[in-house]
C-alpha positions as CSV (number, residue, x, y, z in Angstrom):
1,X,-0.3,4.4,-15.6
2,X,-2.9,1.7,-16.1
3,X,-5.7,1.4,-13.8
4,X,-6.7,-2.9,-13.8
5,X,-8.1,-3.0,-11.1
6,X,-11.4,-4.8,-10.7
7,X,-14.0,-2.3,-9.1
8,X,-14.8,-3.9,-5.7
9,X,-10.8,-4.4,-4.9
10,X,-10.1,-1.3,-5.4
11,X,-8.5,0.1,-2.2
12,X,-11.3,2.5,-0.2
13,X,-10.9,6.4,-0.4
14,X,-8.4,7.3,2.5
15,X,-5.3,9.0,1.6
16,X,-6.6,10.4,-1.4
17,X,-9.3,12.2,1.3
18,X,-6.8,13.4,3.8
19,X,-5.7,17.4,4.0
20,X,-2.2,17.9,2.9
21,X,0.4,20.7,3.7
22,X,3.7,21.7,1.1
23,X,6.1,22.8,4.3
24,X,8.3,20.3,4.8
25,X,8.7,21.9,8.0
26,X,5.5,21.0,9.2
27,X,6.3,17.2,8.6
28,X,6.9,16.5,12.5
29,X,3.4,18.5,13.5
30,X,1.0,15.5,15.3
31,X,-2.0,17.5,13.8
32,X,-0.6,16.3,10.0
33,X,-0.5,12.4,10.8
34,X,-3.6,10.4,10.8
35,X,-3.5,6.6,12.2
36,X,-3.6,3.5,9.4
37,X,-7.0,1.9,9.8
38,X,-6.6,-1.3,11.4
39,X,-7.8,-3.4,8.7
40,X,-4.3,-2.5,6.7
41,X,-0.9,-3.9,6.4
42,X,2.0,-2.8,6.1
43,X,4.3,-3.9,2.8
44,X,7.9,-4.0,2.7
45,X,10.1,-5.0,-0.3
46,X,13.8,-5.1,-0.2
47,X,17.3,-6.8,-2.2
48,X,18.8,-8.8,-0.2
49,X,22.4,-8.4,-0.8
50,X,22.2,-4.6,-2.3
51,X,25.2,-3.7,-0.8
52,X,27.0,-5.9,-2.7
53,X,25.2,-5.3,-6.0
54,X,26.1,-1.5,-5.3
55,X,29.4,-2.3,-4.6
56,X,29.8,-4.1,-7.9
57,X,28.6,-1.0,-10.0
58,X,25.0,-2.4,-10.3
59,X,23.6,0.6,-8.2
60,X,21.4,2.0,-11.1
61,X,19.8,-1.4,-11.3
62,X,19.0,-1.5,-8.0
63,X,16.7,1.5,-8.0
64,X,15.3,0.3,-10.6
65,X,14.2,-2.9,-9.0
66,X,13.2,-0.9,-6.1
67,X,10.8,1.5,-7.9
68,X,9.4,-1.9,-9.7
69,X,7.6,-2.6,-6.7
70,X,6.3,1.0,-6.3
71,X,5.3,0.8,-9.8
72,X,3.8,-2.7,-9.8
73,X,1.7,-2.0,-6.8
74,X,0.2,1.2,-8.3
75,X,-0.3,0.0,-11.3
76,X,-3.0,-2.9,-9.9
77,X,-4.7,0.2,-7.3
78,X,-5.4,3.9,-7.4
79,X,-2.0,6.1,-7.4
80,X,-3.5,8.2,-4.5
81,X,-4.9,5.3,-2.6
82,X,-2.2,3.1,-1.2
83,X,0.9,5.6,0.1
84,X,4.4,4.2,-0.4
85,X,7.7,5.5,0.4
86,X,11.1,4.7,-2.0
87,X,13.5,3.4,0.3
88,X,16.6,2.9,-2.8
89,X,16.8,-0.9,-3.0
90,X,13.1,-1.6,-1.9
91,X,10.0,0.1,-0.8
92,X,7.7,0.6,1.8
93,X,3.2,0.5,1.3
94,X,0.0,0.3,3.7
95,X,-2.8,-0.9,1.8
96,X,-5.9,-2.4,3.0
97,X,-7.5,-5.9,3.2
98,X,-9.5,-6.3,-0.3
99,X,-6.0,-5.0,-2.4
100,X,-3.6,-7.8,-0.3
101,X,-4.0,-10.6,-3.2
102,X,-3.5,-8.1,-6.1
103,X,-0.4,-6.3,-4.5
104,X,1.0,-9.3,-3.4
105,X,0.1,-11.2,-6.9
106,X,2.0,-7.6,-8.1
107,X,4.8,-8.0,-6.0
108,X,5.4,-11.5,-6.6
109,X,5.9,-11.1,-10.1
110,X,8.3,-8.4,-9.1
111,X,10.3,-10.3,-7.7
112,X,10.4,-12.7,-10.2
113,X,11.3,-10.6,-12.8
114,X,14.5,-9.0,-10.0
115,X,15.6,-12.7,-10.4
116,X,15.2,-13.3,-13.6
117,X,15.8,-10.0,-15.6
118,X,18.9,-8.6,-12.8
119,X,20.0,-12.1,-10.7
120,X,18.5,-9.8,-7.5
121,X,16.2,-11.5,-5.0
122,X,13.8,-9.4,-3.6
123,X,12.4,-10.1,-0.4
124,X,8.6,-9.0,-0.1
125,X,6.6,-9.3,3.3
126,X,3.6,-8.1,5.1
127,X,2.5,-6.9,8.9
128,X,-0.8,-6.6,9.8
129,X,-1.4,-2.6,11.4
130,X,-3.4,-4.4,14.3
131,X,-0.3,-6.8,15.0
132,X,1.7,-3.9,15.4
133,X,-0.2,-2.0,17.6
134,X,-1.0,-4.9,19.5
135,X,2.9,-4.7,20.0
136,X,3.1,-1.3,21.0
137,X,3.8,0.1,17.5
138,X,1.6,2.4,15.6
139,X,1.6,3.6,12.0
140,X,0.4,7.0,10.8
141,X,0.4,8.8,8.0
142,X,0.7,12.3,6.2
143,X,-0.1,13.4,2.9
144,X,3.1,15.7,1.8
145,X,2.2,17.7,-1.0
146,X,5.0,18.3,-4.0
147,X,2.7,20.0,-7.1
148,X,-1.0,19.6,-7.4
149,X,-1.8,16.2,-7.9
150,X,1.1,14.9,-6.8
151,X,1.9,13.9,-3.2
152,X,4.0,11.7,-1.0
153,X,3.0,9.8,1.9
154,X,5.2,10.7,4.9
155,X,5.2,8.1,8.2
156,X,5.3,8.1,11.8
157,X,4.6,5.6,15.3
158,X,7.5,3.4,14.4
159,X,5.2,1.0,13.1
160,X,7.4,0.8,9.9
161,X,10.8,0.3,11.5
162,X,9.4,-2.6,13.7
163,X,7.6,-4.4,10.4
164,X,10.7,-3.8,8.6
165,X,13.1,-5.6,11.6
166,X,9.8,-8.5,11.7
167,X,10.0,-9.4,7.9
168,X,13.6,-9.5,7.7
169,X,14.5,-11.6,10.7
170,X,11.5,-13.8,9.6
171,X,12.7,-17.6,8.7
172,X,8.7,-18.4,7.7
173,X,7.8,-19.4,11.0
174,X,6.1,-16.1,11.6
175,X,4.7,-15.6,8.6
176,X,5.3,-12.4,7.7
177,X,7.5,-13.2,4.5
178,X,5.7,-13.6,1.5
179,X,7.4,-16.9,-0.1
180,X,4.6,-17.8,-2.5
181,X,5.6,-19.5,-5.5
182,X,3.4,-18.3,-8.4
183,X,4.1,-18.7,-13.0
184,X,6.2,-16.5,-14.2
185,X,4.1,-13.8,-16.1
186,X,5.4,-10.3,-16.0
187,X,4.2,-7.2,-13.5
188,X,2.8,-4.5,-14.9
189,X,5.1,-1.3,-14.6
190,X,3.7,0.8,-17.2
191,X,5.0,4.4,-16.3
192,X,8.5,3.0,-15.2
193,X,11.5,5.0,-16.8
194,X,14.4,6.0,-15.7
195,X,16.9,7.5,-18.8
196,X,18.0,11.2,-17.3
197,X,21.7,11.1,-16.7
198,X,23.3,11.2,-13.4
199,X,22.5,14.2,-11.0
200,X,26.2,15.8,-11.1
201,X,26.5,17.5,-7.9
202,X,27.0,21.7,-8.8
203,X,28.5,22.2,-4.9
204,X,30.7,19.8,-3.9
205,X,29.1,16.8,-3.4
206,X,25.6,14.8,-2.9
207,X,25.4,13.7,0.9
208,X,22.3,11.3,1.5
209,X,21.8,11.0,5.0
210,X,19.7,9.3,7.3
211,X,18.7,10.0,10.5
212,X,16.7,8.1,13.4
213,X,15.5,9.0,17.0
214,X,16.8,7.0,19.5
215,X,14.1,7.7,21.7
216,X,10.4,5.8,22.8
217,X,8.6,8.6,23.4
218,X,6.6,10.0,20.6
219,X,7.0,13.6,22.1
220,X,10.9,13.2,22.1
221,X,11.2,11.7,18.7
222,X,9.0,14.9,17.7
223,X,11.9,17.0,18.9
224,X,15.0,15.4,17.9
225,X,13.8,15.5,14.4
226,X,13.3,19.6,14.3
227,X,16.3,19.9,15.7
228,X,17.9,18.2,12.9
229,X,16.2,20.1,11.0
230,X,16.6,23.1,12.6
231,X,20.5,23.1,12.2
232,X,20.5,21.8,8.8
233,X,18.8,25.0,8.1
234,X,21.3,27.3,10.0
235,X,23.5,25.1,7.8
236,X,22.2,25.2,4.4
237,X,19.5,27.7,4.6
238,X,15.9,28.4,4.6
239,X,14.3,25.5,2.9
240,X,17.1,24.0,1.4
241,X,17.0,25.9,-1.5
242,X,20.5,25.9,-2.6
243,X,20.6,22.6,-1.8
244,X,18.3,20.7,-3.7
245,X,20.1,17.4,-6.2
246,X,18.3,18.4,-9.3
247,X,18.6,21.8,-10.9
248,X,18.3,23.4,-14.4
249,X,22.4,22.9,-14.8
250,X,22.5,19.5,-13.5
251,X,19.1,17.8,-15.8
252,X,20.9,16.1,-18.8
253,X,19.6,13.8,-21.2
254,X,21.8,11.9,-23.8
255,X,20.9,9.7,-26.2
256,X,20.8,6.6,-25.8
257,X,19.6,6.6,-21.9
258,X,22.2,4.4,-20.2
259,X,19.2,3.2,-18.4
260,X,17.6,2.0,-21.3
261,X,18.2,-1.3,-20.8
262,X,17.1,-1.8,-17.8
263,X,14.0,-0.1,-18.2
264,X,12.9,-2.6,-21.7
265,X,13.5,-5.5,-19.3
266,X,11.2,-4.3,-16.5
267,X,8.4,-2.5,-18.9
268,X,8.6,-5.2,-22.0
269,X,5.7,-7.5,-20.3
270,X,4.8,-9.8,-22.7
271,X,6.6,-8.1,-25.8
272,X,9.8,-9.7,-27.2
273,X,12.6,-8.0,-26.0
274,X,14.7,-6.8,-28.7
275,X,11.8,-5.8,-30.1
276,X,10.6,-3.4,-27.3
277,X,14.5,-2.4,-26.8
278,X,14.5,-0.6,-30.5
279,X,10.8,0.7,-29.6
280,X,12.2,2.5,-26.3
281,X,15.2,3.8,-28.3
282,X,12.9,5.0,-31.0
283,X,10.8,6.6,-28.1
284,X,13.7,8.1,-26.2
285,X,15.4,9.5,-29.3
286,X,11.9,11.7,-30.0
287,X,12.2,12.8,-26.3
288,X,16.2,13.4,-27.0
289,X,15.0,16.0,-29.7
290,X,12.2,17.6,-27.4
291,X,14.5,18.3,-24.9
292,X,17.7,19.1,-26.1
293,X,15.6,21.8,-28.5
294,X,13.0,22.8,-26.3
295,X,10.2,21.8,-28.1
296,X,6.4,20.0,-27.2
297,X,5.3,17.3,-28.8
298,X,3.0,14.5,-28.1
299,X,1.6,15.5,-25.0
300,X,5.1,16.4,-23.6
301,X,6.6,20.0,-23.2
302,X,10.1,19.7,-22.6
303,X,11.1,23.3,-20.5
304,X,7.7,22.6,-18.3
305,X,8.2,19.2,-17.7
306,X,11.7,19.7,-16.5
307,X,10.4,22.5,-14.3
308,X,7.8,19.9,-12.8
309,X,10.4,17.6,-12.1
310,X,12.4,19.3,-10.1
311,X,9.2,19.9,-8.2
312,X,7.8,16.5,-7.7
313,X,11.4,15.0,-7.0
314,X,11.3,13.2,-3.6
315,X,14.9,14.2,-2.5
316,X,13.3,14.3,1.7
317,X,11.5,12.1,3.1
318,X,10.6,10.5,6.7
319,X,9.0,6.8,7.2
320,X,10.5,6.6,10.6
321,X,13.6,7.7,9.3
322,X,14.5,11.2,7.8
323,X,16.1,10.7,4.3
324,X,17.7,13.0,2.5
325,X,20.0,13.9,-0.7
326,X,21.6,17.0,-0.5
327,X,23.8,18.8,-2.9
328,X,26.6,20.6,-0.3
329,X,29.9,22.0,-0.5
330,X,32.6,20.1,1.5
331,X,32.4,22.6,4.1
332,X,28.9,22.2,4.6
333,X,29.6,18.4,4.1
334,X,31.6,18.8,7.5
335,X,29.8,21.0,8.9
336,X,26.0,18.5,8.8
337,X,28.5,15.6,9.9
338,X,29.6,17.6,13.0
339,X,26.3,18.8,13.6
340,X,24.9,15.0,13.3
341,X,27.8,13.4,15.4
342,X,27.1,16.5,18.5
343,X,23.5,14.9,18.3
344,X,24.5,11.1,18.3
345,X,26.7,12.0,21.3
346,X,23.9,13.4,23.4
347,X,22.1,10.4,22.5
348,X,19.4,11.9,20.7
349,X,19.8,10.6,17.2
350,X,21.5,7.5,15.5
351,X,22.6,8.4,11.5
352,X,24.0,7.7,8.5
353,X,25.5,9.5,5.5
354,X,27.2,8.5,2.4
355,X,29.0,10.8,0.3
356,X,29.1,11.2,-3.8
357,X,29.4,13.0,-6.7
358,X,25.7,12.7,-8.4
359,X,22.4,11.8,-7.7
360,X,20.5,9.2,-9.5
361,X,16.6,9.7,-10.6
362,X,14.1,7.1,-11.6
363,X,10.7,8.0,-12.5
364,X,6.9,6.9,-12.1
365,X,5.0,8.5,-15.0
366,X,1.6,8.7,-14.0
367,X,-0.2,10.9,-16.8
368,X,2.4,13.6,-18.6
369,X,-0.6,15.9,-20.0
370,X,-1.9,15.9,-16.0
371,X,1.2,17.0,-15.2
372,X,1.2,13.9,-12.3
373,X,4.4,12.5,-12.4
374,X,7.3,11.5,-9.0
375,X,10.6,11.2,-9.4
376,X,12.8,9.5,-7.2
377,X,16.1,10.3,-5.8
378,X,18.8,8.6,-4.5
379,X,22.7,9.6,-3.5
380,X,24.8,8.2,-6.4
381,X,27.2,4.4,-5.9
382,X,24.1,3.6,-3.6
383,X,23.4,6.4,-1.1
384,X,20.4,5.2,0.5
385,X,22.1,1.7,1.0
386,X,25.2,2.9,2.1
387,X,24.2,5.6,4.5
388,X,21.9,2.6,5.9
389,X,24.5,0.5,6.3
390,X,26.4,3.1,8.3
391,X,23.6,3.6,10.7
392,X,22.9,0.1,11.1
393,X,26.4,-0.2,12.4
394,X,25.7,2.7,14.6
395,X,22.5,1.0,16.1
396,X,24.5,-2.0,16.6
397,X,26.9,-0.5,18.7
398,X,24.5,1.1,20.7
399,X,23.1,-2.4,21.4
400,X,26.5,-3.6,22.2
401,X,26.5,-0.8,25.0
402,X,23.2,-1.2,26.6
403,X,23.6,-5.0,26.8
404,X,27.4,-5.8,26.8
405,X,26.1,-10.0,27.0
């Protein structure tokens, strides 16, 4: 990925300074998180109307816009210096001050291209960190190691939840939307890609779930999120080893990538586009023959990549919500639903799941011969939407209870 950012906007060693830990376990311990500076803001992107897009088979292309704004924004900042999370049809950063008109400049084009290249609009906004602690919020963060060189920012103080609710009901009185109308030039998304075939699930089926506290005590939250993950465990075992949505069977590639199309409209930039299109075929048609033979070439190995890949995919996740994809056997599938819906009726947790039969990956390729590369994962038809959509109806009739007017 390309680095064009000037020298004195580039964002100010943080994340890339904090300790990390590789336990997924360990992702609820107060001694990982470390509080936002207040000089930062939080960044939330979204497609409005993704359900429907999903709904009408366009599912792939929503990730794809989705990890556009991951890419854009690192692509004008230093990867390890402005922590995201990949939310399926949007995306979630904190990034200080002196980066705000380059990642919104980034982020704008985005959006233009969602529009123009998919007919999606993508909503982009911004909280300040002090606004949200000024409303009782806070925002923290931990540095969630997948492979060396290669981590993932995990969130807590639902700071992100109450940005995401602010920007969303925001009708530009507030200001938290960012609106700006700006020429139509493309984003940089160098890195983007997204051609391996659908995750097919080798158990049963590829549950995405998500999963929120419903309390407002930090201490409490703490708890009801091991104890999700403590019977998940008892469920699927240490780790979630068996469970994990991309294996050695399940990694195909075919040529041509069904996602190729999508990816020469979001990385052509300037280029025309047929002409990039027969570039990325050329391109993928080399990596066809690496892989399906085993073979390096180029900078890229195709039985180590693979192996990294499965490391650095981002199939958990929390930023105020857990999220996870997780390839289980309809047993199990009953037996995490049961577990969840005990926990929802003690009025510990609210959640969502969505059930399918793959997994879909899209992936930032930050430098192949550094090995530093993330791959994102998302339940297949939509997962992360439609489990969301689940647990907002959840919410809301938990609402409907507390305050019948």
């Amino acid at each position: 990925m390309a680095d064009a950012t000037a020298a004195g906007d580039r964002a100010q060693p943080f994340f890339g300074t904090l300790p990390s830990f590789d336990d997924f376990m360990a992702v609820f311990e107060e001694a990982n998180y470390t509080p936002i500076p207040d000089g930062w803001a939080i960044i939330i992107t979204d497609i409005k109307g993704s359900t429907k897009a999903i709904t009408e088979g366009r599912y792939k292309d929503v990730n794809m816009v989705g990890a556009a704004s991951i890419s854009a924004v690192l692509n004008v900042t230093r990867v390890n210096e402005v922590p995201f999370s990949f939310g399926g049809d949007g995306a979630t950063f904190v990034a200080p001050q002196e980066t705000l008109p380059r990642v919104r400049e980034a982020l704008l084009k985005t959006r233009n291209l969602a529009a123009g290249g998919f007919g999606m609009e993508l909503r982009v906004g911004a909280v300040p960190i002090a606004a949200l602690r000024a409303m009782g919020a806070d925002v923290r963060v931990a540095k969630y190691r997948l492979s060396a060189g290669n981590y993932l920012a995990m969130f807590d103080g639902g700071g992100l939840a109450l940005a995401d609710k602010l920007i969303k009901a925001d009708d530009g009185s507030q200001g938290y939307r960012i609106d700006d109308e700006i020429p139509d030039e493309p984003p940089d998304l160098e890195g983007l890609s997204c051609r391996w075939e659908p995750l097919s699930a080798q158990r049963g089926r590829m549950l995405t779930i998500l999963v929120q506290s419903l309390s407002a005590r930090a201490e409490d939250q703490s708890r009801a999120y091991r104890t999700v993950l403590a019977e998940l465990v008892k469920i699927l075992g240490p780790n979630f080893q068996n469970s994990r949505p991309v294996t050695e069977k399940n990694m195909r590639f075919r040529w041509p990538p069904r996602g190729l199309r999508a990816e020469a409209i979001m990385s052509r930039g300037g280029r025309p586009y047929f002409r990039h299109l027969m570039f990325l075929y050329w391109q993928s048609f080399l990596q066809f023959l690496l892989e399906t033979f085993d073979l390096s070439g180029g900078g890229y190995n195709a039985p180590e990549y693979r192996r990294e890949l499965r490391a650095n995919s981002d199939y958990r996740r929390f930023d105020d919500t857990l999220r996870m994809v997780l390839d289980c056997t309809v047993e199990e599938v009953r037996q995490v639903e049961a577990c969840l819906d005990g926990l929802h009726r003690q009025n510990m947790i609210a959640y969502g799941t969505h059930q399918a039969d793959s997994a879909l990956m899209t992936c930032l390729l930050f430098s192949l011969p550094d090995s530093k590369h993330v791959h994102f994962i998302d339940g297949g038809d939509g997962g992360y939407a439609m489990a969301a959509a689940n647990l907002k109806r959840q919410l809301a009739a938990i609402d409907r209870t507390a305050d019948p007017a």
